[in-house]
N, C-alpha and C positions, 0 to 999 in steps of 0.2 A: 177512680181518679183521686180521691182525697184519702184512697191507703195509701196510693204512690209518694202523694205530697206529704202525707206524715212519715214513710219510710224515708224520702227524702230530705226531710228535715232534721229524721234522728241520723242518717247519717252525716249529714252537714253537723249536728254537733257533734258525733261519732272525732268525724273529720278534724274539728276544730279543737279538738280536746288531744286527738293526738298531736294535732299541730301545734301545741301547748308544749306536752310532754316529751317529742323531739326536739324542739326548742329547748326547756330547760336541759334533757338530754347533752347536748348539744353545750352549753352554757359548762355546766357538771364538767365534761371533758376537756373542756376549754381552762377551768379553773385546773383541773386533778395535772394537765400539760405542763401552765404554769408551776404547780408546786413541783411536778417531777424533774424542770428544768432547776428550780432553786434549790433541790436536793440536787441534783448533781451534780451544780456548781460547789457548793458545800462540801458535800463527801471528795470532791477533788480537793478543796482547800485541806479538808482533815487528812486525807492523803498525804497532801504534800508536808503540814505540822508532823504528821505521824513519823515522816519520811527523817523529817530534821530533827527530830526529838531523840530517835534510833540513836542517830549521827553524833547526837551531842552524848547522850548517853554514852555510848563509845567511848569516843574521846575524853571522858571523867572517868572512863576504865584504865583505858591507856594510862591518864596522867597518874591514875592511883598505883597502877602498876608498877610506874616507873621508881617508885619508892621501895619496891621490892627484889629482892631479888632468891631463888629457890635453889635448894643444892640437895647433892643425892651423895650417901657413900657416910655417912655417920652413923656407927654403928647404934643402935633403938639398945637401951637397959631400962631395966625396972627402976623404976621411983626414979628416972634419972629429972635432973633441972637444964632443959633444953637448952633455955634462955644462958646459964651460963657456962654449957660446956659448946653452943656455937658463939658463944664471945670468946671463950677460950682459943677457939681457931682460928678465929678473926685472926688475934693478937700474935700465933702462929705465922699467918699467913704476913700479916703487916707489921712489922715487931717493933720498928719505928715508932704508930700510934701509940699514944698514950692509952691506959687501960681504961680510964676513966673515961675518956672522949670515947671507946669503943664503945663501955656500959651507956652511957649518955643517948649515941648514935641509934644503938638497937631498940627499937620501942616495943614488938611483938613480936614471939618467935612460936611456930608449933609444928606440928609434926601433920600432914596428909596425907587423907587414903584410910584404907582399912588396915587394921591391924593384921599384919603373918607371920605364922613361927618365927620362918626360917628369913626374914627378910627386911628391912630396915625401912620405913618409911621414909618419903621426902620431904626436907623441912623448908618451911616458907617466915622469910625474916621479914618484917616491916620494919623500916628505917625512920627515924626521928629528921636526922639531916640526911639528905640528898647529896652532901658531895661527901662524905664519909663510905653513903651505900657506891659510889661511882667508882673511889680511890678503892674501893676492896673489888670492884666486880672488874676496873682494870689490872691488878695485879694477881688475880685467880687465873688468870690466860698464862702466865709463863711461871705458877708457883710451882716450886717444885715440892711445897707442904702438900699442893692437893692432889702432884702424883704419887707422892710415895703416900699416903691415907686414902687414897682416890674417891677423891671428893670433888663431882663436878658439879658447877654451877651455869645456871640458867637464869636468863631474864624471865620476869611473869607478865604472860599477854593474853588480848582475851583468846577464845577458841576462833575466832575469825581469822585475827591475828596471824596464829599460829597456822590454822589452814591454806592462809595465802601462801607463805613463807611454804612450807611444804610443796604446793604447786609450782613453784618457781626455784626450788633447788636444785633438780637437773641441771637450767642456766648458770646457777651459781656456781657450781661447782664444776662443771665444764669449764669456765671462763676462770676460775680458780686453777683449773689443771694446767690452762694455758698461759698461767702465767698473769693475767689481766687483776685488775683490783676489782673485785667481787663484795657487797656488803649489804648488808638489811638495813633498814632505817623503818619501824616500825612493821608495817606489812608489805613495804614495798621493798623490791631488791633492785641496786645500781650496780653495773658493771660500767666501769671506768670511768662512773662521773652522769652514767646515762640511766632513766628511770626504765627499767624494763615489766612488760607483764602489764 
């Protein structure tokens, strides 16, 4: 009888000690819940900053871009000075502007890509003034300096940008064939006024 009652009483504190240790057990889980909720609340919020910081980042590409604009078709020479044989064509193309206002306008000019024999790199202008860089990227559409030199010019956007527009020129150009006004406005394309895509 009194082995039973000592087995009986080590398992009562057997008992009581797990009944302890599932407890804090218990507590432990309860807290690790808690944090796992306030990390997920969190990592959503950083999500969402991460989301708008993307966005804005963007959007300071775009606007950088919009100071730029890149052309192809000038023939690449040794030791040449980029900066002033693409003012030279500017003045070409626009003959009206002043030279000075053109030099003034241009703030950085270079050449992209790897270097090839047989083949001319693409030059990328950064513009000082913004309606200088507009006045030449409008009269590059009907110049005829840039067909008879064939020199085509592009606006610079990011790779997004340009991906969208790609995905949606099928439309464009459909609705172009048909006659409809067809036009990009950064990455989105409208036909007739209407945002498509």
């Amino acid at each position: 009888m009194d082995e039973l009652k000592d087995k009986a009483a080590q398992n009562s504190s057997m008992l009581a000690a797990l009944s302890k240790a599932v407890q804090f057990n218990a507590e432990e889980v309860k807290d690790c819940k808690a944090k796992v909720n306030e990390m997920e609340s969190q990592f959503s919020l950083i999500q969402k900053e991460n989301a708008e910081l993307k966005e804005r980042v963007k959007e300071q590409d775009r606007y950088k871009m919009r100071w730029c604009l890149k052309f192809k078709g000038l023939p690449e020479k040794k030791d040449e000075n980029i900066r002033m044989d693409t003012i030279q064509l500017f003045k070409q193309i626009i003959p009206d502007m002043d030279l000075q206002r053109l030099e003034d306008a241009v703030d950085i000019v270079h050449r992209v890509g790897k270097r090839e024999e047989f083949r001319s790199r693409p030059v990328v202008v950064l513009f000082a003034r913004r309606l200088v860089k507009e006045e030449l990227w409008r009269r590059t559409k009907d110049s005829p300096v840039c067909r008879e030199r064939g020199v085509r010019f592009s606006e610079m956007m990011p790779l997004e940008d340009r991906e969208a527009r790609k995905k949606l020129w099928p439309q464009v150009e459909k609705a172009r064939r048909e006659g409809k006004r067809a036009y990009y406005r950064g990455p989105h394309a409208f036909i007739e006024g209407k945002k498509i895509g």
